[in-house]
MOPAC internal coordinates of N, CA, C and O (Angstrom, degrees):
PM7 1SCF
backbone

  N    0.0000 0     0.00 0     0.00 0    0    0    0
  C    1.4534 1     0.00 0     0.00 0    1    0    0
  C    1.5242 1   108.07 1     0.00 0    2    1    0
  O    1.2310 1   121.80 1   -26.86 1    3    2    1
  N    1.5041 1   114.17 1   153.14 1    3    2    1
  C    1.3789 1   111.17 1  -178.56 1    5    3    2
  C    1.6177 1    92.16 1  -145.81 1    6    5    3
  O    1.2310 1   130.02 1     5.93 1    7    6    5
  N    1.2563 1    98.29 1  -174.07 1    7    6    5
  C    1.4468 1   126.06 1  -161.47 1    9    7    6
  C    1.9279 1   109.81 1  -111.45 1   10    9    7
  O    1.2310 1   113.91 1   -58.16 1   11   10    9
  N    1.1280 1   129.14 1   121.84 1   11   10    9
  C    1.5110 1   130.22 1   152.33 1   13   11   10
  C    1.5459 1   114.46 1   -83.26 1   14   13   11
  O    1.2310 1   128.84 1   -58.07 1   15   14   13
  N    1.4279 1   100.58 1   121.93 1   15   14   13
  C    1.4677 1    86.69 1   154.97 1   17   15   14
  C    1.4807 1   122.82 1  -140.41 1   18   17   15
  O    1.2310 1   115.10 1    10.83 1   19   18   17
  N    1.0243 1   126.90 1  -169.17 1   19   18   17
  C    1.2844 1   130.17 1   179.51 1   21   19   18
  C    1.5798 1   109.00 1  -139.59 1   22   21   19
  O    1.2310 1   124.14 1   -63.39 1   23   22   21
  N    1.4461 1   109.65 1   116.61 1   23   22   21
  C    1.5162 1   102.70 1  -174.87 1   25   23   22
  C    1.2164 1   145.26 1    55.24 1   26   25   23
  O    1.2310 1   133.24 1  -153.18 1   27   26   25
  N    1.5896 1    92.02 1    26.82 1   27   26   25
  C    2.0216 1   112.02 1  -171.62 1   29   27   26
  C    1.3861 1    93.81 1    88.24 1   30   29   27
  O    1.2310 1   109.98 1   140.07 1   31   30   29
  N    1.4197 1   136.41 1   -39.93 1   31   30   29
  C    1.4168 1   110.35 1  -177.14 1   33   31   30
  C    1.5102 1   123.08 1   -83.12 1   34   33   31
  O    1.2310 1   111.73 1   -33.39 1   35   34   33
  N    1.3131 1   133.19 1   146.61 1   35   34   33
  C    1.3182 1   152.03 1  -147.92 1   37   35   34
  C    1.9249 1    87.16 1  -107.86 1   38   37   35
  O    1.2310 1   126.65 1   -76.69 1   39   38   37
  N    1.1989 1   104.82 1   103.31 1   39   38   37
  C    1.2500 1   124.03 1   151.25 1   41   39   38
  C    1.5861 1   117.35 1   -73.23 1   42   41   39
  O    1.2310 1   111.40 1   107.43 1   43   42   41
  N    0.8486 1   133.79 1   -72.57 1   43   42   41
  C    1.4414 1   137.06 1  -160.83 1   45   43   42
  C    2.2104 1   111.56 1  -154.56 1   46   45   43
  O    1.2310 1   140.57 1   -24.57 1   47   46   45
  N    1.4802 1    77.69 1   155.43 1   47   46   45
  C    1.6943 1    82.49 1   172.95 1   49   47   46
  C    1.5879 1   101.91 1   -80.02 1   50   49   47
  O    1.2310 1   124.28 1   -15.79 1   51   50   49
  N    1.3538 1   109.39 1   164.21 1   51   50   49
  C    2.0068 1   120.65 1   176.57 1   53   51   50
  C    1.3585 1    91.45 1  -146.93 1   54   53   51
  O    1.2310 1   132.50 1   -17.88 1   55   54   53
  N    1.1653 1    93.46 1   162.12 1   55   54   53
  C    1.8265 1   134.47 1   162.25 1   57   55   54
  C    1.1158 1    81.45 1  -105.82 1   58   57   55
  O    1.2310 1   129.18 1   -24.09 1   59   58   57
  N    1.5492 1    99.92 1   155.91 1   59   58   57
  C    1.5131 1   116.72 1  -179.12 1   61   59   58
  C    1.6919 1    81.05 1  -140.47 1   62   61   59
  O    1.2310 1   112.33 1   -48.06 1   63   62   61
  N    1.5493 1   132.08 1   131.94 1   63   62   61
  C    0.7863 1   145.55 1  -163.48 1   65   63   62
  C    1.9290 1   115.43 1  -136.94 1   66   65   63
  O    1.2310 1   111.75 1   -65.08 1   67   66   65
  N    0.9774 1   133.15 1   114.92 1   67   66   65
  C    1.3192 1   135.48 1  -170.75 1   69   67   66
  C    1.5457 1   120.99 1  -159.61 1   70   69   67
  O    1.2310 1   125.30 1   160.97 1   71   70   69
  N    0.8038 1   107.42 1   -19.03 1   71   70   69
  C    1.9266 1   101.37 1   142.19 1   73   71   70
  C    1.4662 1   139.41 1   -56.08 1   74   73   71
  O    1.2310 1   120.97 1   -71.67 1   75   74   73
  N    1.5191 1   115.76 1   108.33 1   75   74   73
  C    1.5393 1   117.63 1  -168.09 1   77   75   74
  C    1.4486 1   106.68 1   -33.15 1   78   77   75
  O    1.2310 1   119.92 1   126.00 1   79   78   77
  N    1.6831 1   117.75 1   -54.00 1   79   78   77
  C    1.3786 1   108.52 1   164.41 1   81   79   78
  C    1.5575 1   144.02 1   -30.67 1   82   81   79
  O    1.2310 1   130.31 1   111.10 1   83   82   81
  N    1.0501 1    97.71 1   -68.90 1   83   82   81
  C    1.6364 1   123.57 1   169.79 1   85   83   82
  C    1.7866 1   110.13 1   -52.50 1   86   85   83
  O    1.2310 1   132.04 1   130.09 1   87   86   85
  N    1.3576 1    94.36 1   -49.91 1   87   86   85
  C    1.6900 1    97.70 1  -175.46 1   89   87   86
  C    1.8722 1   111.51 1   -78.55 1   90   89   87
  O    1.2310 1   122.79 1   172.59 1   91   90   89
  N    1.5155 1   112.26 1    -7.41 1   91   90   89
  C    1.4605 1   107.63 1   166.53 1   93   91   90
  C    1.5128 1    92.91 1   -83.61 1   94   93   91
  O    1.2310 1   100.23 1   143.04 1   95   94   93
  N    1.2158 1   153.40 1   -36.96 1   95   94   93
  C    1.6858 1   133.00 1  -130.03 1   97   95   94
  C    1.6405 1    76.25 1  -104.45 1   98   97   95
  O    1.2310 1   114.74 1   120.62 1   99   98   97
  N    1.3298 1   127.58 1   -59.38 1   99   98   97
  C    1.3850 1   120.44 1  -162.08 1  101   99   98
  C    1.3884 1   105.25 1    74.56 1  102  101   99
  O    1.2310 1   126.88 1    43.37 1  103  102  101
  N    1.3208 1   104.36 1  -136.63 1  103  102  101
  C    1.6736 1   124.21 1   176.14 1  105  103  102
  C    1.0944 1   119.66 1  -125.07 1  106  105  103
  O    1.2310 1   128.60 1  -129.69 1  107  106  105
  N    1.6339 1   101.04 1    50.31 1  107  106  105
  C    1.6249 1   128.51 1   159.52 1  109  107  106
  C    1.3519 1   100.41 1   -57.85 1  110  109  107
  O    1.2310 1   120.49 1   -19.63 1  111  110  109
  N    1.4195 1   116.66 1   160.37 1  111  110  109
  C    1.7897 1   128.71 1   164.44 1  113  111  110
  C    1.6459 1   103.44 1    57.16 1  114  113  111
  O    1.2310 1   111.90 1   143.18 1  115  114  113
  N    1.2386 1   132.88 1   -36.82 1  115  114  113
  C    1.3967 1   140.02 1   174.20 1  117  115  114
  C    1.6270 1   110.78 1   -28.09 1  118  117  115
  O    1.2310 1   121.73 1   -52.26 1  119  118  117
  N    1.0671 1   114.29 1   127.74 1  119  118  117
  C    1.6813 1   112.34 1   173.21 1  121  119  118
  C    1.6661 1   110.18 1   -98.41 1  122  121  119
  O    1.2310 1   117.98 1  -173.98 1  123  122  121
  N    1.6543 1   121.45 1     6.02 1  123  122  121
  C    1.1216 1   118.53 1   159.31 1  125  123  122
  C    1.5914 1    99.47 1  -179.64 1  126  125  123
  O    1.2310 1   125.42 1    17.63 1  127  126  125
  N    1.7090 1   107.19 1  -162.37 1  127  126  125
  C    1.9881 1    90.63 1   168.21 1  129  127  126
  C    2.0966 1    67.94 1  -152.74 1  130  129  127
  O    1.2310 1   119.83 1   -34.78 1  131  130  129
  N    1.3362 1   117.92 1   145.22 1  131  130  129
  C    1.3371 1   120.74 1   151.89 1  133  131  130
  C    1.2451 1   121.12 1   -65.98 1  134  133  131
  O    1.2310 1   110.46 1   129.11 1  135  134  133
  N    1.3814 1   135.54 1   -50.89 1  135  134  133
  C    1.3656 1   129.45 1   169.83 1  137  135  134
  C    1.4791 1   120.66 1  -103.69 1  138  137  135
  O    1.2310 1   117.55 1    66.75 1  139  138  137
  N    1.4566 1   122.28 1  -113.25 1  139  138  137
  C    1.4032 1   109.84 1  -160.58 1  141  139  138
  C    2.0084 1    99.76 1  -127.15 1  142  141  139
  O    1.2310 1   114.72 1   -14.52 1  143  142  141
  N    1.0136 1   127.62 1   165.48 1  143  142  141
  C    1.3263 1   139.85 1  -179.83 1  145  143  142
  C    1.7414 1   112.38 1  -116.04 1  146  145  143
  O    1.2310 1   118.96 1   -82.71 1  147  146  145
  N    1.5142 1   119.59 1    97.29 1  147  146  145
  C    1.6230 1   105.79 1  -179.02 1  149  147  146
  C    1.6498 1   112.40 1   -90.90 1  150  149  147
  O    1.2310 1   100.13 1   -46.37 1  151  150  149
  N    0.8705 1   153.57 1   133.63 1  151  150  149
  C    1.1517 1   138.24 1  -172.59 1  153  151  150
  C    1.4949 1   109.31 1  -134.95 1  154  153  151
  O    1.2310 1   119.61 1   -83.41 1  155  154  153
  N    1.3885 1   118.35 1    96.59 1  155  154  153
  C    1.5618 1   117.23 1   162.72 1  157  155  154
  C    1.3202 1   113.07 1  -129.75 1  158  157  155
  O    1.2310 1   133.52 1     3.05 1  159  158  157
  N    1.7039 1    91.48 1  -176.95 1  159  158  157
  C    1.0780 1   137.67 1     5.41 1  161  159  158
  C    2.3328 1    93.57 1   -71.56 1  162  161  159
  O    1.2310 1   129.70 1   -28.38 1  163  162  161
  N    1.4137 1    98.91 1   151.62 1  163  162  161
  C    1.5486 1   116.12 1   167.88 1  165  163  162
  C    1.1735 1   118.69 1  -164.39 1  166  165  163
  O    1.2310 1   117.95 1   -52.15 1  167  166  165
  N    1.3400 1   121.50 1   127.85 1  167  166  165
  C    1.5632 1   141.37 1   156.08 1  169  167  166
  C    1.6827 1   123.51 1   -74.56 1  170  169  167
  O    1.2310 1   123.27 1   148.99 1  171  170  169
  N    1.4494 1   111.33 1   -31.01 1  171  170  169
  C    1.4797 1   107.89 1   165.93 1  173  171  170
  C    1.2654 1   113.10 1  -172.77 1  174  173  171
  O    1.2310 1   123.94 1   -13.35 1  175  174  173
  N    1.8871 1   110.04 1   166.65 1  175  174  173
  C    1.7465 1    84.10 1  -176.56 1  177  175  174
  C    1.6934 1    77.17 1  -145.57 1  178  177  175
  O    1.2310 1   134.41 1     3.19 1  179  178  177
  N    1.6013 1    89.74 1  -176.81 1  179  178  177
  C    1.7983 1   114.97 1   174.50 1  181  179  178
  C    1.4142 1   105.32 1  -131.11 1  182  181  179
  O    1.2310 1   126.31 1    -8.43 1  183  182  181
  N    1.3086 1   105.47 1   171.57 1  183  182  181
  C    1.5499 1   114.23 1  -150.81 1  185  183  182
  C    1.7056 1    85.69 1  -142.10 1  186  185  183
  O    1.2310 1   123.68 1  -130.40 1  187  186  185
  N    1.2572 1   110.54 1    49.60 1  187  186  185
  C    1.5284 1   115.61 1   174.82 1  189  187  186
  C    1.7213 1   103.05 1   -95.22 1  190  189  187
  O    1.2310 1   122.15 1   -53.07 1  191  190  189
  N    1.5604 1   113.49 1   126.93 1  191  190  189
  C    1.4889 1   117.94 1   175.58 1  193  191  190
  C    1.6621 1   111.49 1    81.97 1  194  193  191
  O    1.2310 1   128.40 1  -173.72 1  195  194  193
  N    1.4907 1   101.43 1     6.28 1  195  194  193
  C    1.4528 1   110.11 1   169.29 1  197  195  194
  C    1.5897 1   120.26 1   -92.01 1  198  197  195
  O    1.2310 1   121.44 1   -21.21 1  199  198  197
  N    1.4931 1   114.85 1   158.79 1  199  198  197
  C    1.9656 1    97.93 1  -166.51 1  201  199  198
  C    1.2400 1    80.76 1  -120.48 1  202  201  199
  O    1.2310 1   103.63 1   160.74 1  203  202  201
  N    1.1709 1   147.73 1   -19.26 1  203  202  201
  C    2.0558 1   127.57 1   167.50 1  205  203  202
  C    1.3157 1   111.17 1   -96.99 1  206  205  203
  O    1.2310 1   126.21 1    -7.64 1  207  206  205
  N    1.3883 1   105.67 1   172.36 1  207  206  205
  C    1.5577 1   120.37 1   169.44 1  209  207  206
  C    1.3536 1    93.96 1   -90.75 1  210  209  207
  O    1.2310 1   118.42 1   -23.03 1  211  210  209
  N    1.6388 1   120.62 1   156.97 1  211  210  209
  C    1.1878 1   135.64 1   172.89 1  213  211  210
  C    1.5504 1   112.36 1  -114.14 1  214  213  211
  O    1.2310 1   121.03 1    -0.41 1  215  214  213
  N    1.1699 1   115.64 1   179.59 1  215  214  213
  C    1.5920 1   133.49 1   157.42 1  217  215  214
  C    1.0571 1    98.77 1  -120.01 1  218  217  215
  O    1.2310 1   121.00 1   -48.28 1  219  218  217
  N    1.7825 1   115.69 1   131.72 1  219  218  217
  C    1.7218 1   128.39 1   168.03 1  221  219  218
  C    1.2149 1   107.53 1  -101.75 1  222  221  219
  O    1.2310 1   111.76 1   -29.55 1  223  222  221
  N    1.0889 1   133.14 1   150.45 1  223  222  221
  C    1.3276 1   146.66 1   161.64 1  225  223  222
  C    0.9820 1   123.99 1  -128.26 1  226  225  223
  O    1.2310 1   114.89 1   -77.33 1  227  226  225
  N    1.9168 1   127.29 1   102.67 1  227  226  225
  C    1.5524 1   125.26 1  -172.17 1  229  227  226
  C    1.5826 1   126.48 1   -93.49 1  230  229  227
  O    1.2310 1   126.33 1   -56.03 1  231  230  229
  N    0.9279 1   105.43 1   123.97 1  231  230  229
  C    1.2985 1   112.31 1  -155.29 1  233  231  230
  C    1.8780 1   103.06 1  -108.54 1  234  233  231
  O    1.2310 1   130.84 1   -37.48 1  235  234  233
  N    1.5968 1    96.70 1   142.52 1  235  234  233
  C    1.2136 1   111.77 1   173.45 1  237  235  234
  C    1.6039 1   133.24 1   -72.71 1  238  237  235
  O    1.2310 1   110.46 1    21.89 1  239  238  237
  N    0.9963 1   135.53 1  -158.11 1  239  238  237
  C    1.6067 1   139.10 1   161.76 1  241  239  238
  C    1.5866 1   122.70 1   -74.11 1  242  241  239
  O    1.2310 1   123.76 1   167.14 1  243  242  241
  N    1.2801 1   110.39 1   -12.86 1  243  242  241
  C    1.4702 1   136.34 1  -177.92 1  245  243  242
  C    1.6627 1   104.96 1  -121.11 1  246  245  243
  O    1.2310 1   116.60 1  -177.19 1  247  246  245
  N    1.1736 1   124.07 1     2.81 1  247  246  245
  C    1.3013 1   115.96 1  -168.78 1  249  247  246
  C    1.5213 1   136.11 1    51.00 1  250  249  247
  O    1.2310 1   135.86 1  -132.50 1  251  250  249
  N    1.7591 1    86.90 1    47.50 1  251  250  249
  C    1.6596 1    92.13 1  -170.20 1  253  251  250
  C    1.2058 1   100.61 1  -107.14 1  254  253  251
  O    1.2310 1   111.78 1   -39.12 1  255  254  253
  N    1.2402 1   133.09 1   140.88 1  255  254  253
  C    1.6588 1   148.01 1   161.57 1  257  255  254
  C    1.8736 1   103.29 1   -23.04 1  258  257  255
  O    1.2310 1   115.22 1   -81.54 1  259  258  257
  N    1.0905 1   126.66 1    98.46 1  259  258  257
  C    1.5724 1   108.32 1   163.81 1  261  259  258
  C    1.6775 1   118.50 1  -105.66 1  262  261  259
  O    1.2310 1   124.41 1   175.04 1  263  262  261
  N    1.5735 1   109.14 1    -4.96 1  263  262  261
  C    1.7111 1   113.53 1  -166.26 1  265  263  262
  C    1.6934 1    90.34 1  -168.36 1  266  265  263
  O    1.2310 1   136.59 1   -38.33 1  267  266  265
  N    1.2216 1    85.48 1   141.67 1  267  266  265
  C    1.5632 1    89.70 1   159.97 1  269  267  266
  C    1.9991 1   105.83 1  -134.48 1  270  269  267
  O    1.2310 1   131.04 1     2.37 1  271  270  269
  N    1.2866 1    96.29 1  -177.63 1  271  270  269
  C    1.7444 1   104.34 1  -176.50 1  273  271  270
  C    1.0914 1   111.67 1  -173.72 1  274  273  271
  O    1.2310 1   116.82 1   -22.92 1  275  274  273
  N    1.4080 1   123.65 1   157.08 1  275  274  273
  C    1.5554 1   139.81 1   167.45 1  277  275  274
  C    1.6031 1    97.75 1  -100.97 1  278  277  275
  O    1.2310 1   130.88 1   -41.61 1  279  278  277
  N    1.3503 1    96.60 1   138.39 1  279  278  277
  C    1.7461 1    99.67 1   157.60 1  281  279  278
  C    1.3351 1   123.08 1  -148.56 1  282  281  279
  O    1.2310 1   125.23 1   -53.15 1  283  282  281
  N    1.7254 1   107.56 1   126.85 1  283  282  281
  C    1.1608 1   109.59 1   172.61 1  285  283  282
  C    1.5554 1   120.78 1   -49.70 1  286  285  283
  O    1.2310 1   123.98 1     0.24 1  287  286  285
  N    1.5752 1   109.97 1  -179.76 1  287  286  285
  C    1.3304 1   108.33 1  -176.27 1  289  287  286
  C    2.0913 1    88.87 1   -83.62 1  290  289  287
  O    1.2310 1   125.11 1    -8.30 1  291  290  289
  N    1.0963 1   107.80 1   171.70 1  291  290  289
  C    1.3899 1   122.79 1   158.65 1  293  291  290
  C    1.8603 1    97.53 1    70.37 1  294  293  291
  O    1.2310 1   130.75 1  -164.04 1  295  294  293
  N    1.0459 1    96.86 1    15.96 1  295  294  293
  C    2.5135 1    98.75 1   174.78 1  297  295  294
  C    0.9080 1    97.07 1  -102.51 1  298  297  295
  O    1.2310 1   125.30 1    -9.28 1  299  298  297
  N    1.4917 1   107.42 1   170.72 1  299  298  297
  C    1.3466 1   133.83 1   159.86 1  301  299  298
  C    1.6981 1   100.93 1  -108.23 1  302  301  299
  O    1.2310 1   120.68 1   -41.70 1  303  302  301
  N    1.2238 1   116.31 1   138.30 1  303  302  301
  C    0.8123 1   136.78 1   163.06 1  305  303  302
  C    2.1763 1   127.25 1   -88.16 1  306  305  303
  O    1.2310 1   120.97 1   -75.51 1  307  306  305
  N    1.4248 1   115.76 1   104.49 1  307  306  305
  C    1.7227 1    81.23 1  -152.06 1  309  307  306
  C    1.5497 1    90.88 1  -104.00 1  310  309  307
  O    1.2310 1   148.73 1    -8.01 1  311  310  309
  N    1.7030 1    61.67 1   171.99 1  311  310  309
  C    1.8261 1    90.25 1  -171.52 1  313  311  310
  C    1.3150 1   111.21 1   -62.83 1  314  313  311
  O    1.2310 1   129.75 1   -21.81 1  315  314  313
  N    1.9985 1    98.81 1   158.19 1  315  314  313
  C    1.1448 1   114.94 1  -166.04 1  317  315  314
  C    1.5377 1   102.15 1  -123.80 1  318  317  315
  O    1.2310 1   116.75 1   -36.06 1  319  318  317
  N    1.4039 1   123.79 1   143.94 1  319  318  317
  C    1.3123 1   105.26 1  -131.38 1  321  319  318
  C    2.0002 1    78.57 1  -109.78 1  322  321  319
  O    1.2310 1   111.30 1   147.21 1  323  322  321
  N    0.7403 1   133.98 1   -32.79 1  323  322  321
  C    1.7636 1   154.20 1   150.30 1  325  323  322
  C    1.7539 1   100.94 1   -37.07 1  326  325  323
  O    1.2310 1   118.29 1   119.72 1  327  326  325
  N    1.0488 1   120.86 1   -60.28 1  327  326  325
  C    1.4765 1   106.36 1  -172.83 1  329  327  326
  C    1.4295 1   128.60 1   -84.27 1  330  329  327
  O    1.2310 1   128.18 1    -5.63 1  331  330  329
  N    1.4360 1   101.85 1   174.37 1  331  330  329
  C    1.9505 1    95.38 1  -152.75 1  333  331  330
  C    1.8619 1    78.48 1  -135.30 1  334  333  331
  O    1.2310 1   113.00 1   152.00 1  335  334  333
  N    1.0697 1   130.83 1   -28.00 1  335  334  333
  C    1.3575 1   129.57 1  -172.09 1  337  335  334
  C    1.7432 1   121.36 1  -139.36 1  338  337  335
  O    1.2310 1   111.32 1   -43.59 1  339  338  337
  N    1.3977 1   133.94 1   136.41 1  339  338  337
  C    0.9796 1   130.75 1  -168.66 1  341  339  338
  C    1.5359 1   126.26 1  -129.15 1  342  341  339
  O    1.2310 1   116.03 1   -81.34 1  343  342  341
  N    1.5509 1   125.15 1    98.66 1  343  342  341
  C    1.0709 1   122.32 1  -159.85 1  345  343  342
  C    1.9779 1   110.20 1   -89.35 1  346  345  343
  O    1.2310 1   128.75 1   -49.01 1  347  346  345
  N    1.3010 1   100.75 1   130.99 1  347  346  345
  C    1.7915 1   103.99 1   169.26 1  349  347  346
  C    1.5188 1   128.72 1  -126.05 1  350  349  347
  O    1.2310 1   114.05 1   -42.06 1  351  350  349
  N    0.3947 1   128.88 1   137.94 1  351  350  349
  C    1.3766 1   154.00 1  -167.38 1  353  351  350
  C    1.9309 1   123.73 1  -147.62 1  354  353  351
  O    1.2310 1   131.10 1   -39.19 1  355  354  353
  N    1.3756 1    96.19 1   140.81 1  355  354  353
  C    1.3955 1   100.26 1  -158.05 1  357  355  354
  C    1.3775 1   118.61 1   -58.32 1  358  357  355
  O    1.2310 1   105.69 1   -11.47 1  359  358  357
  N    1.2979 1   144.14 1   168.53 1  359  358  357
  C    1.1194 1   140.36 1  -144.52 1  361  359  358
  C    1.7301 1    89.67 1   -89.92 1  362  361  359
  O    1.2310 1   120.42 1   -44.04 1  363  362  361
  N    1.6854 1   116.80 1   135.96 1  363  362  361
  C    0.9919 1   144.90 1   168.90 1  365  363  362
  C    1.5069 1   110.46 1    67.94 1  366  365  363
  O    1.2310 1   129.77 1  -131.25 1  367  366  365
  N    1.0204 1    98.76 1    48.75 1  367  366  365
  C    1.7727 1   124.42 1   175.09 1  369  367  366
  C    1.8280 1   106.61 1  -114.07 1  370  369  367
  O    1.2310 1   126.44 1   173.73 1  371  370  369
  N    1.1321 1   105.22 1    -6.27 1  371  370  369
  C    1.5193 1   107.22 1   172.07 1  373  371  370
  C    1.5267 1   108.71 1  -104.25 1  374  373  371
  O    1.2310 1   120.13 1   150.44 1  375  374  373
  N    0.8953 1   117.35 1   -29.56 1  375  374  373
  C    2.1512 1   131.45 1   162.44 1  377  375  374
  C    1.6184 1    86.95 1   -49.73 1  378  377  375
  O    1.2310 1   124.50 1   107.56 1  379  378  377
  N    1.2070 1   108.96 1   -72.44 1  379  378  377
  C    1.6637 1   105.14 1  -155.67 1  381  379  378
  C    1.3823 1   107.33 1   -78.56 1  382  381  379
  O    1.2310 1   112.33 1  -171.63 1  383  382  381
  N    1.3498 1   132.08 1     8.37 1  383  382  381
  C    1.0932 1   122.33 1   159.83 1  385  383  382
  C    1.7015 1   116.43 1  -109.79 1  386  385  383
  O    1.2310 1   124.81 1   163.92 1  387  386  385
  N    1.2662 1   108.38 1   -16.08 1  387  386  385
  C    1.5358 1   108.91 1   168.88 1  389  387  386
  C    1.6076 1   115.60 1    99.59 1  390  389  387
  O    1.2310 1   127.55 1  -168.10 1  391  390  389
  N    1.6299 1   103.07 1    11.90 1  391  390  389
  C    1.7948 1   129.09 1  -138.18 1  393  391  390
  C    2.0330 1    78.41 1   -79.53 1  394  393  391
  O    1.2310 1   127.52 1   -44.37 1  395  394  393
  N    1.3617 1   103.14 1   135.63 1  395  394  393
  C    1.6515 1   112.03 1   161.16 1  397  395  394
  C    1.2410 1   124.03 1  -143.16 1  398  397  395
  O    1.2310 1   125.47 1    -9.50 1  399  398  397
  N    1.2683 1   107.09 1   170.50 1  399  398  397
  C    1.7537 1   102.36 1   178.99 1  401  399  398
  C    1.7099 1   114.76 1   -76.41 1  402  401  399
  O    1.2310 1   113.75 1   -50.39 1  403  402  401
  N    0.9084 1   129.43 1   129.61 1  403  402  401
  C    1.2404 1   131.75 1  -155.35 1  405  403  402
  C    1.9059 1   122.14 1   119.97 1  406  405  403
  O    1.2310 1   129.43 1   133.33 1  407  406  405
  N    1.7444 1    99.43 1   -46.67 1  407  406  405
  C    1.6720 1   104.90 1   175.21 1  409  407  406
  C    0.9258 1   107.88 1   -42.53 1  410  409  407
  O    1.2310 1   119.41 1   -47.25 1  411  410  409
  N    1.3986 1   118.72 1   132.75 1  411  410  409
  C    1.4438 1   132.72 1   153.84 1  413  411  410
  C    1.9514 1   120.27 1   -96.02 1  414  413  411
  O    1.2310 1   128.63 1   -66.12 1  415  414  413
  N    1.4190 1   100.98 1   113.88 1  415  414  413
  C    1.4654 1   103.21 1  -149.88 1  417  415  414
  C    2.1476 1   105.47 1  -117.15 1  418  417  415
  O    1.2310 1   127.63 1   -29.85 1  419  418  417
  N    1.0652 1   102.91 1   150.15 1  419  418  417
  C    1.4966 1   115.08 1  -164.84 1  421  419  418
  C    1.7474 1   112.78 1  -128.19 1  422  421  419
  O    1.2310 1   128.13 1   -55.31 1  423  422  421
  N    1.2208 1   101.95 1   124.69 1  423  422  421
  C    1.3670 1   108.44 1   179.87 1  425  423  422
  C    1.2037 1   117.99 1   -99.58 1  426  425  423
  O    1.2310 1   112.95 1   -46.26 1  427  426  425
  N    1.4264 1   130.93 1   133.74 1  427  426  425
  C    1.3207 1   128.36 1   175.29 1  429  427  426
  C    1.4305 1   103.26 1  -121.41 1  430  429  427
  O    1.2310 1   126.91 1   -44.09 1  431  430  429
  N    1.4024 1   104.31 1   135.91 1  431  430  429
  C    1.4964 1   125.89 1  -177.31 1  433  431  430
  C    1.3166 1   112.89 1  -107.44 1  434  433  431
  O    1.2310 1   120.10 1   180.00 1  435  434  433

């Protein structure tokens, strides 16, 4: 488990995810996630066989905010042709964290 933060402050716990394996299942079958899901390297994902909506967050080469999104269960979410990594987290977990396009965000492992 690791840490997100934003600006020294600790928003939320993550999985940091980067195995072709791991990075196809995501948070398939999952009945929720408490904090956030990073998954690279990724350009886009779908929310097929998933039971919540999420918040995406597309992230750059520096891990800067370039897009954000809601996604129902059963979308595609499309790719972003700028990002190399894609953070999710459950739907309205980016409200309570204050998360925007622009943040520049840091993982600690």
């Amino acid at each position: 488990m690791a840490w997100l933060l934003r600006g020294g402050d600790v928003l939320a716990s993550v999985e940091v995810v980067r195995s072709p394996a791991r990075r196809g299942i995501g948070l398939i079958g999952r009945r929720g996630i408490g904090g956030g899901l990073l998954i690279e390297p990724c350009r886009g994902i779908h929310t097929f066989g998933m039971r919540f909506a999420i918040d995406v967050a597309y992230l750059d080469r520096s891990r800067v905010v370039i897009a954000v999104a809601r996604v129902r269960p059963f979308r595609v979410g499309l790719p972003r042709r700028r990002a190399r990594s894609v953070l999710e987290a459950e739907a309205g977990a980016f409200e309570r964290w204050h998360l925007a396009v622009g943040d520049a965000l840091e993982v600690r492992e």
